[in-house]
SEMARTI-627012 format. One record per residue: x, y, z of N, C-alpha, C in turn; residue in three letters; residue number from 1. Coordinates in steps of 0.2 Angstrom, whole numbers. Layout:
<atom n_u="X" n_v="Y" n_w="Z" ca_u="X" ca_v="Y" ca_w="Z" c_u="X" c_v="Y" c_w="Z" rest="ala" nr="NUM"/>
...
This chain:
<atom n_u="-228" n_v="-95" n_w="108" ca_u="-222" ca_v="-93" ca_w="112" c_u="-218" c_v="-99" c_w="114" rest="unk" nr="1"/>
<atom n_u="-212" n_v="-100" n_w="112" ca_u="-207" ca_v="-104" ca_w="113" c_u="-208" c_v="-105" c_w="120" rest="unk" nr="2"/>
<atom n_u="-207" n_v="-110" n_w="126" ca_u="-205" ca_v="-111" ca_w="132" c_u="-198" c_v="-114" c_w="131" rest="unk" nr="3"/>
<atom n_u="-193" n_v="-113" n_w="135" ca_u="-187" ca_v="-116" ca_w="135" c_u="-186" c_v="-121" c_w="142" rest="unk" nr="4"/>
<atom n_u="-188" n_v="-124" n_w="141" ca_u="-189" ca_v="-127" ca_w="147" c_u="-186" c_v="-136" c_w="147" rest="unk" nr="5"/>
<atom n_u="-184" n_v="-138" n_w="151" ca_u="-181" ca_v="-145" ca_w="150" c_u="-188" c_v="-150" c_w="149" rest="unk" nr="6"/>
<atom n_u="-185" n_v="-154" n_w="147" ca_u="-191" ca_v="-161" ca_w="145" c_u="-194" c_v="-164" c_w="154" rest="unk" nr="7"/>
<atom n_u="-201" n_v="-163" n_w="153" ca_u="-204" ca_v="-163" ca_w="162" c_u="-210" c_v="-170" c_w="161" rest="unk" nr="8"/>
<atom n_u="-208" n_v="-174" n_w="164" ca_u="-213" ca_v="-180" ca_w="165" c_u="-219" c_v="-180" c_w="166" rest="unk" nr="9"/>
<atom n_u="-221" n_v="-176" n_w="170" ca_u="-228" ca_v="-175" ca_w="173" c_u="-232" c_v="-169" c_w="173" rest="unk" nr="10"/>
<atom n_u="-239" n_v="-167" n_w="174" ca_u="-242" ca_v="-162" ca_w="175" c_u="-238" c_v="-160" c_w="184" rest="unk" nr="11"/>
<atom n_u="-236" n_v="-160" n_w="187" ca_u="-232" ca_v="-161" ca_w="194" c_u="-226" c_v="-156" c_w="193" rest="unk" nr="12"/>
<atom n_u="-222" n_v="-159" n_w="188" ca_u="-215" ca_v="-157" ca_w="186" c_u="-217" c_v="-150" c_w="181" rest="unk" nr="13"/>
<atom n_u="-223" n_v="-150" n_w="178" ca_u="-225" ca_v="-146" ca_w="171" c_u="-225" c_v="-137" c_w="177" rest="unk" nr="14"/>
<atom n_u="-230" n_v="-139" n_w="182" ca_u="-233" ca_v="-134" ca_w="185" c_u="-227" c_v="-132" c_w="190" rest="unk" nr="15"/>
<atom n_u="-222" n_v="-135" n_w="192" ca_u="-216" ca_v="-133" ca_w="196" c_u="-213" c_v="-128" c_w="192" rest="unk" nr="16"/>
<atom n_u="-212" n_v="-129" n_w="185" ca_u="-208" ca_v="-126" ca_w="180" c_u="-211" c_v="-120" c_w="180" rest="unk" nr="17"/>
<atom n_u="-216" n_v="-122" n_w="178" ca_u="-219" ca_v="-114" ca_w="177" c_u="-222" c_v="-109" c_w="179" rest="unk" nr="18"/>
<atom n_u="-222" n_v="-112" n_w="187" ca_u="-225" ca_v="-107" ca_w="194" c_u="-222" c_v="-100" c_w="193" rest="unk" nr="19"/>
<atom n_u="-216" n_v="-97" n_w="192" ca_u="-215" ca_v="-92" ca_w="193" c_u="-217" c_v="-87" c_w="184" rest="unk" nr="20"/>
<atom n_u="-217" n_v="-93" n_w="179" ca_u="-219" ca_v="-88" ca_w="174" c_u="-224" c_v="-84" c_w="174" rest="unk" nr="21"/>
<atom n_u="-226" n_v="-77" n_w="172" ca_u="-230" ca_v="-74" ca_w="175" c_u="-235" c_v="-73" c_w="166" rest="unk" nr="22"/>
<atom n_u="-232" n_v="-72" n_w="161" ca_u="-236" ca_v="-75" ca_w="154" c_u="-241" c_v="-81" c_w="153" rest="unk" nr="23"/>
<atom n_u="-238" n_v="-88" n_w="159" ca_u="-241" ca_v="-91" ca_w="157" c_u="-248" c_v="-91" c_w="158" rest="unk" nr="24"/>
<atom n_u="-255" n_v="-92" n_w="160" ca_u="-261" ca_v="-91" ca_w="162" c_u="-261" c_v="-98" c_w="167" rest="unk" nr="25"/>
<atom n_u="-264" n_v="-97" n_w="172" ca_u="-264" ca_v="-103" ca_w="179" c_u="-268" c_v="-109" c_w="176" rest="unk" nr="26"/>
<atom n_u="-275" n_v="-105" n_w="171" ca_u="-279" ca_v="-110" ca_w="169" c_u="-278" c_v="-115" c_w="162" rest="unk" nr="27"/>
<atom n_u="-271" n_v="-114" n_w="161" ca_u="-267" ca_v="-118" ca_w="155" c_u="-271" c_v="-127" c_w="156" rest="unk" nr="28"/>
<atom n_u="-272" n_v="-128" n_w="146" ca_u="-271" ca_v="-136" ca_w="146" c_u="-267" c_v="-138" c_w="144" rest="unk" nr="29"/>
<atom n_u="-263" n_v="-146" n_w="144" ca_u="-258" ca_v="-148" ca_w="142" c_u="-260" c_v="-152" c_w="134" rest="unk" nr="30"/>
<atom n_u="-257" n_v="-151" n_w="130" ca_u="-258" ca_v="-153" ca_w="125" c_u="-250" c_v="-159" c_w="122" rest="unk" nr="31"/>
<atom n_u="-249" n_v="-165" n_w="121" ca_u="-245" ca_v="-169" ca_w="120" c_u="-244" c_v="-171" c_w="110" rest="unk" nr="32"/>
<atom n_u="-240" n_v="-167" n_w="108" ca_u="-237" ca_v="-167" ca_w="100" c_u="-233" c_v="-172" c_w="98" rest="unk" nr="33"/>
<atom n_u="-235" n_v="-175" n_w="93" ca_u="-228" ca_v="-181" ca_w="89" c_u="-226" c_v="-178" c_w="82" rest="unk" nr="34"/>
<atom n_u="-220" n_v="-177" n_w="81" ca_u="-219" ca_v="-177" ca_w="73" c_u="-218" c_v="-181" c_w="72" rest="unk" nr="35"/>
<atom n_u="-223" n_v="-185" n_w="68" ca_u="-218" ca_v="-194" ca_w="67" c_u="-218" c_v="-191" c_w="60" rest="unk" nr="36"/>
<atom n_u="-212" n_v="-194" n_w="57" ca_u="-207" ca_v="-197" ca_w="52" c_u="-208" c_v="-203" c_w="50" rest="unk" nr="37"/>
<atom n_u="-211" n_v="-203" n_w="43" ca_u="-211" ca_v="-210" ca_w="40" c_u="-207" c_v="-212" c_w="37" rest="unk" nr="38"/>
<atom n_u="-204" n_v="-215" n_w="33" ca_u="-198" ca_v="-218" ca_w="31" c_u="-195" c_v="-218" c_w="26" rest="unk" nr="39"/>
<atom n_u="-198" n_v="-211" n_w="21" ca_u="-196" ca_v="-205" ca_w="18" c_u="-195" c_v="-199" c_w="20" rest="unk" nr="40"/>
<atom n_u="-195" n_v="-198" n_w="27" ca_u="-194" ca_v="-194" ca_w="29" c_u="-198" c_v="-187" c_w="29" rest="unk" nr="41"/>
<atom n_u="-205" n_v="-191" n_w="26" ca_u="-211" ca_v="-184" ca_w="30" c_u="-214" c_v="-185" c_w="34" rest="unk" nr="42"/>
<atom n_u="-216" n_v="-180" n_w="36" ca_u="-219" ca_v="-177" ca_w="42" c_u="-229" c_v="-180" c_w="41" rest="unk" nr="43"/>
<atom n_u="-230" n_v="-182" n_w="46" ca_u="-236" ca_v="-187" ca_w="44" c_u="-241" c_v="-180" c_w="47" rest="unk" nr="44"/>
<atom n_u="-249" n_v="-177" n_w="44" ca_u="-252" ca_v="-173" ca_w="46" c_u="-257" c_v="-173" c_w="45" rest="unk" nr="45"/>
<atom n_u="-261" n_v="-172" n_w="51" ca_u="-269" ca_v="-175" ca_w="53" c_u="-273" c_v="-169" c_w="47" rest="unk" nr="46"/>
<atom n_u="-276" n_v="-169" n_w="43" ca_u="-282" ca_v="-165" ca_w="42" c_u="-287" c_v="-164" c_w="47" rest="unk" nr="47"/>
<atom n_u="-287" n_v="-158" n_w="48" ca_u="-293" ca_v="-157" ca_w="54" c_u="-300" c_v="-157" c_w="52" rest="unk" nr="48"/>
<atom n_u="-306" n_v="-161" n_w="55" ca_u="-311" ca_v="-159" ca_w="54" c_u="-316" c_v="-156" c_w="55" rest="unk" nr="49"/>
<atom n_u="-323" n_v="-158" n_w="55" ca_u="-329" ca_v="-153" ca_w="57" c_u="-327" c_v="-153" c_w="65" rest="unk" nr="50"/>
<atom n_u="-328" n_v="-160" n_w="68" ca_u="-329" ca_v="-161" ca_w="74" c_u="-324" c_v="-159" c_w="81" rest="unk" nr="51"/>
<atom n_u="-317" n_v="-155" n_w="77" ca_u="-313" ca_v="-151" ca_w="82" c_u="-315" c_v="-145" c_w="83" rest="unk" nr="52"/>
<atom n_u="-310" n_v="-145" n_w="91" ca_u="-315" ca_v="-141" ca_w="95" c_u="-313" c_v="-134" c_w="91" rest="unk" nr="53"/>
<atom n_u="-307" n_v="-132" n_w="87" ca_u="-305" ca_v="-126" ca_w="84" c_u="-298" c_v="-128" c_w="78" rest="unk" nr="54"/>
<atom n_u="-300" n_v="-123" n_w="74" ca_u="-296" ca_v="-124" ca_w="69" c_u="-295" c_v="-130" c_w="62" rest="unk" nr="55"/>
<atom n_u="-304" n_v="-129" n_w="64" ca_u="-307" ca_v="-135" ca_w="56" c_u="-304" c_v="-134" c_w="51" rest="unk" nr="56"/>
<atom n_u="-302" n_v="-140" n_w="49" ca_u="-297" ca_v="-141" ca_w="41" c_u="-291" c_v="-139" c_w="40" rest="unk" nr="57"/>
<atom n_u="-286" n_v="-139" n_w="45" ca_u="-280" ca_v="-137" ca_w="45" c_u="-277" c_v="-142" c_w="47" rest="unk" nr="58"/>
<atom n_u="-271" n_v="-142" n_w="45" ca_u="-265" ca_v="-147" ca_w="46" c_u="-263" c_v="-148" c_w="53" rest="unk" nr="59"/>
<atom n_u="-264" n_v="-154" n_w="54" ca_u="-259" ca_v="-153" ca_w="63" c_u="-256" c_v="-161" c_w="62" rest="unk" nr="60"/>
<atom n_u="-251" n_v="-161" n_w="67" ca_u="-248" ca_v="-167" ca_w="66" c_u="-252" c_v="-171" c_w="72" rest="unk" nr="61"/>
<atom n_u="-250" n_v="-177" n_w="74" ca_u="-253" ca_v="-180" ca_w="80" c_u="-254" c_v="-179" c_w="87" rest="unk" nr="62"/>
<atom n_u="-259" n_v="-179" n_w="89" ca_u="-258" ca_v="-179" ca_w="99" c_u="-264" c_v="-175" c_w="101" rest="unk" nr="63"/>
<atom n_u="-265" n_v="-174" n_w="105" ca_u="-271" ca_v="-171" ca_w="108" c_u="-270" c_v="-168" c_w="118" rest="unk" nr="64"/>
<atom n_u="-276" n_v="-168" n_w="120" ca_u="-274" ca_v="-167" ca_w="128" c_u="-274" c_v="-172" c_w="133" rest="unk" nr="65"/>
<atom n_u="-268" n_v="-170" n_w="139" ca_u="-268" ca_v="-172" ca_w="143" c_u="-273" c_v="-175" c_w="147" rest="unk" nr="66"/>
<atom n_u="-274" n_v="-179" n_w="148" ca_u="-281" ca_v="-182" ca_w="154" c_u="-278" c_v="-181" c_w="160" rest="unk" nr="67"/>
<atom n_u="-281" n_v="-181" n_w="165" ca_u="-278" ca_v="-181" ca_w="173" c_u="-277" c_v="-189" c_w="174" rest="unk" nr="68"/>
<atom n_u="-280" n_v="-194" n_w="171" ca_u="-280" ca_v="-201" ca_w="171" c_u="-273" c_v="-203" c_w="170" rest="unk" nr="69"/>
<atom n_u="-270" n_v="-198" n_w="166" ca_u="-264" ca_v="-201" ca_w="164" c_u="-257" c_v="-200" c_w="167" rest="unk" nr="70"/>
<atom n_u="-253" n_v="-205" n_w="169" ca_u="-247" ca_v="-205" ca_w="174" c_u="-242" c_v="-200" c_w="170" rest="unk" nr="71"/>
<atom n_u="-241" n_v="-201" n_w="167" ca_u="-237" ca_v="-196" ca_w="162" c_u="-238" c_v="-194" c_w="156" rest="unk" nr="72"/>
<atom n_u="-233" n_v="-187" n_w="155" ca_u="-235" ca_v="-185" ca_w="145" c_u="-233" c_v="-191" c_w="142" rest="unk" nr="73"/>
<atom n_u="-226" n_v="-196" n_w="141" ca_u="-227" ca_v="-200" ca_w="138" c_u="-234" c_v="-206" c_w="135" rest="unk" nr="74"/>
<atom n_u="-236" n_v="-208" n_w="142" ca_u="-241" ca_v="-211" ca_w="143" c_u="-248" c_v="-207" c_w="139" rest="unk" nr="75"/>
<atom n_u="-247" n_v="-201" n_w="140" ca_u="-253" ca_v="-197" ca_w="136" c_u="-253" c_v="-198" c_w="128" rest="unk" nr="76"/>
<atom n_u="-245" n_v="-198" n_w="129" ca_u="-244" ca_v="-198" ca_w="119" c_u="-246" c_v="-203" c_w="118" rest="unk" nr="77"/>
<atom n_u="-245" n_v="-211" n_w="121" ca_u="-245" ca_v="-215" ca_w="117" c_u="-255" c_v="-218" c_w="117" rest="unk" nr="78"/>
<atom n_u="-254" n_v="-214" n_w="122" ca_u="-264" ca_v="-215" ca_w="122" c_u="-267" c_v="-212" c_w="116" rest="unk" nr="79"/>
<atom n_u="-265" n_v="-205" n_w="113" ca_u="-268" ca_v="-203" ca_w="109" c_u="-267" c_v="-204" c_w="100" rest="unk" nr="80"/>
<atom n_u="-258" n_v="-208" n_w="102" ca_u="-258" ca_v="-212" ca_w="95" c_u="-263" c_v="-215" c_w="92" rest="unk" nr="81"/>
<atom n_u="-264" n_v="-218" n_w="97" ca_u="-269" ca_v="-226" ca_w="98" c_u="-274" c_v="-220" c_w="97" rest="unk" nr="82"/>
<atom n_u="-279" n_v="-218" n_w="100" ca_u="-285" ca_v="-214" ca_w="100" c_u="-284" c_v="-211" c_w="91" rest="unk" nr="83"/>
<atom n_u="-281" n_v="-210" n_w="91" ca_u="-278" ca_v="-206" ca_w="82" c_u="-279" c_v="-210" c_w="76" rest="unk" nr="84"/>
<atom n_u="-274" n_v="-214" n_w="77" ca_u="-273" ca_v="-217" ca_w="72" c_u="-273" c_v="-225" c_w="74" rest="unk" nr="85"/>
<atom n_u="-275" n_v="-229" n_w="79" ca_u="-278" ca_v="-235" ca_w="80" c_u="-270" c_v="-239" c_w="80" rest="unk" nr="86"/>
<atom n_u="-273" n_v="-244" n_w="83" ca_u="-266" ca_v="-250" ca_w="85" c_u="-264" c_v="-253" c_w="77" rest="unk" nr="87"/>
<atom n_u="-264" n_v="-250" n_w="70" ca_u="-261" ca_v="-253" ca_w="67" c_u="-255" c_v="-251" c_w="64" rest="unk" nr="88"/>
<atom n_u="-254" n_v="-246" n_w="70" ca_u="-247" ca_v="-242" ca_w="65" c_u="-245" c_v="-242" c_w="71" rest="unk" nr="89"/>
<atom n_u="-238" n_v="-243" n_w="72" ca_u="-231" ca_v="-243" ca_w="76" c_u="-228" c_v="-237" c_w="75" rest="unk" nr="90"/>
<atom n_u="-228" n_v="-232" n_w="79" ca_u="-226" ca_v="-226" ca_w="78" c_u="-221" c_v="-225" c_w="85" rest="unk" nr="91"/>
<atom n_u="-216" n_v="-225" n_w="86" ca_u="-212" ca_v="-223" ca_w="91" c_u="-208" c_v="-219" c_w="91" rest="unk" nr="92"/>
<atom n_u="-210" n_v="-218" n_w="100" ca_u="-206" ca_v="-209" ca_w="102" c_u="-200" c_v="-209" c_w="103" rest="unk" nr="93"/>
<atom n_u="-196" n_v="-204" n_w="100" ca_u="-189" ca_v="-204" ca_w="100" c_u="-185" c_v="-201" c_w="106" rest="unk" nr="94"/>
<atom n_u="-190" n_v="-194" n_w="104" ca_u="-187" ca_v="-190" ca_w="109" c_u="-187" c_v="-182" c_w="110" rest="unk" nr="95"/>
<atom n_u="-188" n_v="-179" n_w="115" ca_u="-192" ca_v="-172" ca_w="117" c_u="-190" c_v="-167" c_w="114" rest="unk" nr="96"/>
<atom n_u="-194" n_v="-164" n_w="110" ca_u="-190" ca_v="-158" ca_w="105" c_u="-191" c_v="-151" c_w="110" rest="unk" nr="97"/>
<atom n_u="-197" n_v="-148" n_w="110" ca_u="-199" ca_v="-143" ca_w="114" c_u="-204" c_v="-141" c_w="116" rest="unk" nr="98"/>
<atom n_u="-207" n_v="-136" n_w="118" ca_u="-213" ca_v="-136" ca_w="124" c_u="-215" c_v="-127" c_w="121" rest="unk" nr="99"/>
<atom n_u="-222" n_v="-126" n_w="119" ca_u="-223" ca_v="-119" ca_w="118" c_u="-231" c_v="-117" c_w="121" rest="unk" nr="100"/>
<atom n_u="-233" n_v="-110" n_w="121" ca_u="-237" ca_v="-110" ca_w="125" c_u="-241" c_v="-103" c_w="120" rest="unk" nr="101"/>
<atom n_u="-246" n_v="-105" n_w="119" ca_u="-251" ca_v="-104" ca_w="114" c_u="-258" c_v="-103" c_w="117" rest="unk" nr="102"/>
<atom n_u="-264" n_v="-99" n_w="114" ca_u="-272" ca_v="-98" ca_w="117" c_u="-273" c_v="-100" c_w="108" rest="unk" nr="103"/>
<atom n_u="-281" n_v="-103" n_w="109" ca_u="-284" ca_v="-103" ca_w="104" c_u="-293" c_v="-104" c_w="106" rest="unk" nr="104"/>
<atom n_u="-297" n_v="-101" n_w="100" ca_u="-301" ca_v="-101" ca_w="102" c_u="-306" c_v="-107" c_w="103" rest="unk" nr="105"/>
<atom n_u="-310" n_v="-109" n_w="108" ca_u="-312" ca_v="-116" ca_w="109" c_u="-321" c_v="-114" c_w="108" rest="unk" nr="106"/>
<atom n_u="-322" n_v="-116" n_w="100" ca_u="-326" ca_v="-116" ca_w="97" c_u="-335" c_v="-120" c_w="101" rest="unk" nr="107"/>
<atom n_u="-330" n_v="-124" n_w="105" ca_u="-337" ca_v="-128" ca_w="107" c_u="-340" c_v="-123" c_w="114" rest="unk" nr="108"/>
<atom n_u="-334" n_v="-122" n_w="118" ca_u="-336" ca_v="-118" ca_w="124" c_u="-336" c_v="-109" c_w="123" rest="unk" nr="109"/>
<atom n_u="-335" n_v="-110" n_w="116" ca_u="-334" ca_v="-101" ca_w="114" c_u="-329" c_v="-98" c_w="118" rest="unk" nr="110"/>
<atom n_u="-323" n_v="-100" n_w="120" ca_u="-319" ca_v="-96" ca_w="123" c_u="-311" c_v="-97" c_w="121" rest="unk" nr="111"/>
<atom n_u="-306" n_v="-90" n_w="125" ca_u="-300" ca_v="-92" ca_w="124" c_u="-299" c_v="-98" c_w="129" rest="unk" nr="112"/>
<atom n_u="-293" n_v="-103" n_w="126" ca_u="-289" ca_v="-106" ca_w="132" c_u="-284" c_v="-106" c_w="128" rest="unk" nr="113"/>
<atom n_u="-280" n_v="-105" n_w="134" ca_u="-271" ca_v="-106" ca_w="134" c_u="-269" c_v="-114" c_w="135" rest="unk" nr="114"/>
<atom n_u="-263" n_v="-115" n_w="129" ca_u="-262" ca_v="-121" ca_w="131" c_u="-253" c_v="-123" c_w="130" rest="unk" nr="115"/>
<atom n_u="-251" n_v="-127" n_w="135" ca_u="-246" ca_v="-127" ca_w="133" c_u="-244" c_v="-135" c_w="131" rest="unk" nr="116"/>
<atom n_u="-237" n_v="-135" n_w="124" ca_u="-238" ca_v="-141" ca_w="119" c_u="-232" c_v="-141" c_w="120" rest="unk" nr="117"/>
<atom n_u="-231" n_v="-150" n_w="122" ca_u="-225" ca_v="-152" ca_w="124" c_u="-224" c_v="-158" c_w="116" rest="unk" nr="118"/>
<atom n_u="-218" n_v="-155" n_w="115" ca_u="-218" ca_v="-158" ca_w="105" c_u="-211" c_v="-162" c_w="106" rest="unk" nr="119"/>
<atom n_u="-215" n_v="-170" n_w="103" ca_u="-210" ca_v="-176" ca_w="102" c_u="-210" c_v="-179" c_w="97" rest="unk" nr="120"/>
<atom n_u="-201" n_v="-180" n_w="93" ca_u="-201" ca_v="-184" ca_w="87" c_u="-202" c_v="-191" c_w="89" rest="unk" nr="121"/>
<atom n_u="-205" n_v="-192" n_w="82" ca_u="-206" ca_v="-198" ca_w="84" c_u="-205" c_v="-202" c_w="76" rest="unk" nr="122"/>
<atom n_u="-204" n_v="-210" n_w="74" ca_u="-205" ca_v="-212" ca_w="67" c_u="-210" c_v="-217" c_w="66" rest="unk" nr="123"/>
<atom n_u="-215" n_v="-216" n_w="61" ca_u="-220" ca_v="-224" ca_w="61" c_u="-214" c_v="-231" c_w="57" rest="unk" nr="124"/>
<atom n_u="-213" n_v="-233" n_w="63" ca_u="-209" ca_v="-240" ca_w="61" c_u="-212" c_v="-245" c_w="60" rest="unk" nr="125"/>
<atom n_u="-220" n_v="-248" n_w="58" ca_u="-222" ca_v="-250" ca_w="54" c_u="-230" c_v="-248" c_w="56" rest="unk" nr="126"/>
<atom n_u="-235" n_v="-251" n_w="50" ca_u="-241" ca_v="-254" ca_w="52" c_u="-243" c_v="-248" c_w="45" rest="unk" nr="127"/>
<atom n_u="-250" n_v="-246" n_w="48" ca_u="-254" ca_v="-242" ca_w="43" c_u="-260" c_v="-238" c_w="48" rest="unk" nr="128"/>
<atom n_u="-258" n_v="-231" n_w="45" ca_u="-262" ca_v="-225" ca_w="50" c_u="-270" c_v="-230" c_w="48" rest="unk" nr="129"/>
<atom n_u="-277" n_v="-227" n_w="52" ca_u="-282" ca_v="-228" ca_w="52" c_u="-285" c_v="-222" c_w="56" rest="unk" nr="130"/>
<atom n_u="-289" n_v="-218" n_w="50" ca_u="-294" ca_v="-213" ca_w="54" c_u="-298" c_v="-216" c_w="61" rest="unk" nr="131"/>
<atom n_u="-298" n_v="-217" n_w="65" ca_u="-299" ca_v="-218" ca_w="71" c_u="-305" c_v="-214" c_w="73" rest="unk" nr="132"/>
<atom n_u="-305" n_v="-207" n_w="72" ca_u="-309" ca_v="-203" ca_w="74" c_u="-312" c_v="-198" c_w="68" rest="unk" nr="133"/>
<atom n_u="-315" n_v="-200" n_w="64" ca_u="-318" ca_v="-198" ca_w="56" c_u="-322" c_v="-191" c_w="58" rest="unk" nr="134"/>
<atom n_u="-324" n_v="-187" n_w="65" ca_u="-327" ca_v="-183" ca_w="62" c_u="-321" c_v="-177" c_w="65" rest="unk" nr="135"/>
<atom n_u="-316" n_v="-179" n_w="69" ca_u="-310" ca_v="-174" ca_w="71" c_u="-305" c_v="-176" c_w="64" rest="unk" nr="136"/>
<atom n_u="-305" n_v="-180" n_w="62" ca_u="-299" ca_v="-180" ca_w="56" c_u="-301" c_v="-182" c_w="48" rest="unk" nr="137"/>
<atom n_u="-300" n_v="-178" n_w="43" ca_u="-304" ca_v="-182" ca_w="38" c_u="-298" c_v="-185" c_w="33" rest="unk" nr="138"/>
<atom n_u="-292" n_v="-185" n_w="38" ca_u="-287" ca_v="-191" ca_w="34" c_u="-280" c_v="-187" c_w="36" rest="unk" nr="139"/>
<atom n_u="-273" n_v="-193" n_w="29" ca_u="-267" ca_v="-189" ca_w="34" c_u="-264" c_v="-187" c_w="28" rest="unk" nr="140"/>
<atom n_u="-260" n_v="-185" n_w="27" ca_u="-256" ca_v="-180" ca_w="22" c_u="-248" c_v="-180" c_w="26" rest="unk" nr="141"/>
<atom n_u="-245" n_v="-181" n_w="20" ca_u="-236" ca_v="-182" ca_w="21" c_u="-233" c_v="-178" c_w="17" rest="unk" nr="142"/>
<atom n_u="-228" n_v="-173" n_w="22" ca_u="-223" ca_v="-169" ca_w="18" c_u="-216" c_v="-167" c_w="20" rest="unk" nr="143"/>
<atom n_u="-213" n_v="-167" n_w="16" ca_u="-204" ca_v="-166" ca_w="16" c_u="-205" c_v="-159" c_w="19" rest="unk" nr="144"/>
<atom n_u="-199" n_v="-159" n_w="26" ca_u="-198" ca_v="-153" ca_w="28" c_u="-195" c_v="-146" c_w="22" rest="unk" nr="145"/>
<atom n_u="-202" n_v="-141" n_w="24" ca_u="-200" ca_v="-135" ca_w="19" c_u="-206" c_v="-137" c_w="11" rest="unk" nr="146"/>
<atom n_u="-211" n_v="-142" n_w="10" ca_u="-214" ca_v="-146" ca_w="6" c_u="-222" c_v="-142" c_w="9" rest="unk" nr="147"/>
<atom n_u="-222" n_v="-141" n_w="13" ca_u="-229" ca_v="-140" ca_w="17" c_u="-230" c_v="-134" c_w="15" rest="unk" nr="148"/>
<atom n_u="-238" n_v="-131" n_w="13" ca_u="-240" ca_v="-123" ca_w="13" c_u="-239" c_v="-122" c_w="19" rest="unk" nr="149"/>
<atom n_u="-238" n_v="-117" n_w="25" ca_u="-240" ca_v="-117" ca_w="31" c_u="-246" c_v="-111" c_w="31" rest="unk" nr="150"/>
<atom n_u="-249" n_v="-109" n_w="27" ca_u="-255" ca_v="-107" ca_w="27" c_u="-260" c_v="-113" c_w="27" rest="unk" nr="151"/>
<atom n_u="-259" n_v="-120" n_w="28" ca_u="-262" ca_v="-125" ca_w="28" c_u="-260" c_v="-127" c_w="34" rest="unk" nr="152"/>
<atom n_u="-257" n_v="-126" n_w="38" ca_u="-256" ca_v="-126" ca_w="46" c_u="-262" c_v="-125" c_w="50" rest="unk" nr="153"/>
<atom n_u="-260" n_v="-126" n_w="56" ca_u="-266" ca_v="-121" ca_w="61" c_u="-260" c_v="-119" c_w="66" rest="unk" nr="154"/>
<atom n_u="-264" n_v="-112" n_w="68" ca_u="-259" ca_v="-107" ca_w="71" c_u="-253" c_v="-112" c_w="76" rest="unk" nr="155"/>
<atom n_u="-256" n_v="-118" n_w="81" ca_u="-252" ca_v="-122" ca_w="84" c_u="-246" c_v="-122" c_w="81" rest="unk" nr="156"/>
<atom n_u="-248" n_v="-127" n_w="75" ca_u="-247" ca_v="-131" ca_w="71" c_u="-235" c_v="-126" c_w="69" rest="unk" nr="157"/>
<atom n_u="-240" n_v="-119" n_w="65" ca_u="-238" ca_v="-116" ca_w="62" c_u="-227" c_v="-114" c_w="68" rest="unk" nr="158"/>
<atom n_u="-229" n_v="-112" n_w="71" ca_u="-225" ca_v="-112" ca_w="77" c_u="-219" c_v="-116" c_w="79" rest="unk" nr="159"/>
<atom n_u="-223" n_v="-123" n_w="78" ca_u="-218" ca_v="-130" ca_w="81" c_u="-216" c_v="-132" c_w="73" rest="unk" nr="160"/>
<atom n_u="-221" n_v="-131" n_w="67" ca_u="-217" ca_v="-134" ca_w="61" c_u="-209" c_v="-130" c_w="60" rest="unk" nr="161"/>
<atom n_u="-211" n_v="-124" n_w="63" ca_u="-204" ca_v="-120" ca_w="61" c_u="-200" c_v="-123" c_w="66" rest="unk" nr="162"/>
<atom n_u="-198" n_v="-123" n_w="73" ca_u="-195" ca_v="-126" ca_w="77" c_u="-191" c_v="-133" c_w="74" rest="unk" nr="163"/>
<atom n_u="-198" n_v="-137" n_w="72" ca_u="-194" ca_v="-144" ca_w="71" c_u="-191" c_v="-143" c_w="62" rest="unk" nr="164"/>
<atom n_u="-192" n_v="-138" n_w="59" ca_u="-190" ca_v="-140" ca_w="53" c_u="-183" c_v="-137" c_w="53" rest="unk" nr="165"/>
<atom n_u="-180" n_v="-131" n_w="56" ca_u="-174" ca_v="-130" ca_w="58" c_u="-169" c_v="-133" c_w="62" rest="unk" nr="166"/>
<atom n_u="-174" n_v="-139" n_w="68" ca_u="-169" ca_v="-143" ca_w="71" c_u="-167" c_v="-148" c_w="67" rest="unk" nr="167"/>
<atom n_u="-173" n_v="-152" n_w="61" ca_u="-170" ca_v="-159" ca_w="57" c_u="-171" c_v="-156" c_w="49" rest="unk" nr="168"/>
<atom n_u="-168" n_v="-151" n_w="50" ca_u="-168" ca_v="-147" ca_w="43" c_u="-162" c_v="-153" c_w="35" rest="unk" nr="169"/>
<atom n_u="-158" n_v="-156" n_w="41" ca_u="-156" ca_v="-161" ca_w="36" c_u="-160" c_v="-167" c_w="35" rest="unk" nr="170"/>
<atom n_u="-167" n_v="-167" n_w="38" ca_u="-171" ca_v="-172" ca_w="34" c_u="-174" c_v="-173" c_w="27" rest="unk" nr="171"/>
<atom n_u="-173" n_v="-165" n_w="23" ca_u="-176" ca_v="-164" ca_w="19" c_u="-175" c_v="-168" c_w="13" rest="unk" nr="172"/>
């Protein structure tokens, strides 16, 4: 479900917004999304692997959850870059697309959680991705918007690919 919400700094600002939603679940994680764009203009995306909590072997782009550690979403994105794809690739954030709010199953704790996914473009301006985390990712895949199966998605995934494909539909 699409949130329509303005681009919000912090878990602070995230939970003031959405005090009055009555959809959203109190017990929500936050999840931080990059579409980076490389320099043909594909969309860069993780293969999922064994070692994810849910939705083994499907496409996702980059980012992960928030930590309480972290001062802001921005701050969380560029931590999970790095956690991702390691300090050899230069990928910077451009700018806040949208925010949606999703459950999936969490394989390891067997249960639903609600998550809500705050989604940023972003372009790898230089370096070279590096599997970082080999049993979450078993590498990346690049595709021209409208090039992607999206039954090779994951249900997140599937949601925000539509969004950002209709907002830079002239990247194609």
């Amino acid at each position: 479900m699409r949130l329509w919400i303005p681009e919000v700094k912090n878990i602070q600002e995230l939970d003031e917004v959405l005090k009055e939603n009555k959809e959203i679940s109190k017990d929500y994680k936050v999840a931080v999304i990059i579409y980076a764009f490389d320099e043909n203009n594909k969309i860069i995306f993780q293969r999922r692997g064994p070692g994810c909590r849910d939705e083994r072997f499907k496409l996702e782009t980059i980012g992960g959850s928030v930590k309480e550690s972290d001062s802001d979403f921005k701050t969380a994105l560029h931590r999970e870059i790095i956690e991702e794809v390691g300090t050899g690739a230069n990928i910077e954030i451009e700018e806040f697309i949208t925010s949606t709010y999703a459950t999936t199953f969490d394989n390891r704790y067997q249960k639903e959680q609600p998550w809500v996914y705050l989604v940023y473009k972003g372009i790898l301006k230089s370096g070279k991705l590096k599997i970082a985390e080999p049993n979450k990712c078993l590498g990346y895949e690049r595709y021209k918007i409208g090039e992607v199966n999206e039954n090779e998605l994951s249900n997140g995934a599937k949601e925000l690919y539509r969004i950002v494909s209709e907002k830079y539909n002239y990247l194609k």
